[in-house]
N, C-alpha and C positions, 0 to 999 in steps of 0.2 A: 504494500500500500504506500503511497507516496504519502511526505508526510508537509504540514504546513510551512509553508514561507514565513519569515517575520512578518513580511509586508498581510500577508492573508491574516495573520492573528493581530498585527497592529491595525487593521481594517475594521477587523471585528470587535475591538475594544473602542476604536472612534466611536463605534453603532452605537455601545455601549454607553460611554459617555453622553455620545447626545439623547439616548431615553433617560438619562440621569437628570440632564440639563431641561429635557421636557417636561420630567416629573416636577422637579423644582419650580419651574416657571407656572406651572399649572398647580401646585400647590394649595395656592387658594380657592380656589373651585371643591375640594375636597372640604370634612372634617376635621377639628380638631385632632384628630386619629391618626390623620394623613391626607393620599391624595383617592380620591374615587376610585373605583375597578374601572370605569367610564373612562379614566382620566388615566389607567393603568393601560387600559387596552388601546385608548388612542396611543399612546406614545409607543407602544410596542407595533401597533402596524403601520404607522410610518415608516417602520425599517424595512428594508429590501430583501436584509438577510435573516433567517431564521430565531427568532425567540423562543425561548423557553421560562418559564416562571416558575417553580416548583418552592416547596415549603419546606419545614424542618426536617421532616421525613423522606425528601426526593421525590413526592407526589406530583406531578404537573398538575398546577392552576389554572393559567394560564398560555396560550400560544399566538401567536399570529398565522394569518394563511401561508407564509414563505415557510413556517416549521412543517404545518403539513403538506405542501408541496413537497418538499426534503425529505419526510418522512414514508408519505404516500396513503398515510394514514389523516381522518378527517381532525378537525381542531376539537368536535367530541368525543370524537375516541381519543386521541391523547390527550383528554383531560380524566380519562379512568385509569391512567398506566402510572408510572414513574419513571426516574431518568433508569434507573437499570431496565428497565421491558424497552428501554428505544436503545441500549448500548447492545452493540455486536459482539457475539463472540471472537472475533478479530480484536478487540481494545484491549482483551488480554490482562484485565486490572481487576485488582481487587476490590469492590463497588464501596464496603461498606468503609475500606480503611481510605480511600479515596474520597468519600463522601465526607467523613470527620474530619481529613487532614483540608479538606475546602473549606469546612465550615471553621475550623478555627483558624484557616489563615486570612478566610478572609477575601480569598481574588484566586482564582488559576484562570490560565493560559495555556493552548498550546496544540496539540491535535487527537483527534478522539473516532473511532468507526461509532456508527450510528447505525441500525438495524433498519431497512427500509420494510415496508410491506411484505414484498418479495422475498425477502431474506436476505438479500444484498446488504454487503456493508457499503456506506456511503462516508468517505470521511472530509470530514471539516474542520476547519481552523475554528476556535474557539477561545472566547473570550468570556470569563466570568465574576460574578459580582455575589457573595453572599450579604443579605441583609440590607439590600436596594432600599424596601419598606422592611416594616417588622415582618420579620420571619417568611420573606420572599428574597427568595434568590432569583437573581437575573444572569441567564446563558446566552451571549448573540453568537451562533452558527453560521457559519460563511465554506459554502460545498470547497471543496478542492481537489475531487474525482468527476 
């Protein structure tokens, strides 16, 4: 499997940043709690490339159309899975020690197989955010197969 470029993983964290910048701006539209799922999901489908939003558990909450396009699978069904049911056997990692060492640092980067439909692995450059809002983690997916 070929693996991410800088330039593909520093693409996907610019996405990143600007749903952070979005969130922010749009801030006030939201509750005192934060910013709206209204106000969560606009900012996520303006991006091009694939979102993912999942919680403390790795459950997907949220996606934009570009994750299920990538995945092949619709934006309802991957909000019944978690990040391990869309990770391929190809990624070759440990889910859960993966999952903790993200949540306590905080940010990974870098490149990941992703289970399509079909079975195919699809891999993408990745960029991610634990703790975007409370207890939402933000992943922008950018293909590179």
């Amino acid at each position: 499997m070929p693996s991410a470029s800088l330039s593909d993983i520093d693409r996907a964290c610019q996405a990143l940043s600007e749903i952070k910048r979005h969130l922010q701006r749009n801030a006030q539209a939201g509750s005192a709690a934060g910013p709206t799922a209204g106000v969560l999901l606009a900012a996520i489908d303006e991006c091009s490339d694939a979102v993912i939003v999942a919680n403390d558990a790795a459950e997907i909450q949220v996606v934009n159309g570009a994750a299920a396009r990538l995945t092949g699978l619709s934006t309802r069904e991957l909000q019944t899975l978690t990040i391990w049911d869309v990770t391929h056997s190809a990624a070759q990692v440990d889910f859960e020690l993966l999952w903790k060492e993200y949540l306590r640092a905080g940010r990974q980067r870098g490149s990941y197989a992703l289970r399509h439909r079909d079975g195919m692995a699809v891999e993408v450059a990745y960029c991610s955010e634990a703790d975007v809002l409370p207890q939402r983690h933000i992943s922008v997916l950018r293909r590179i197969t």
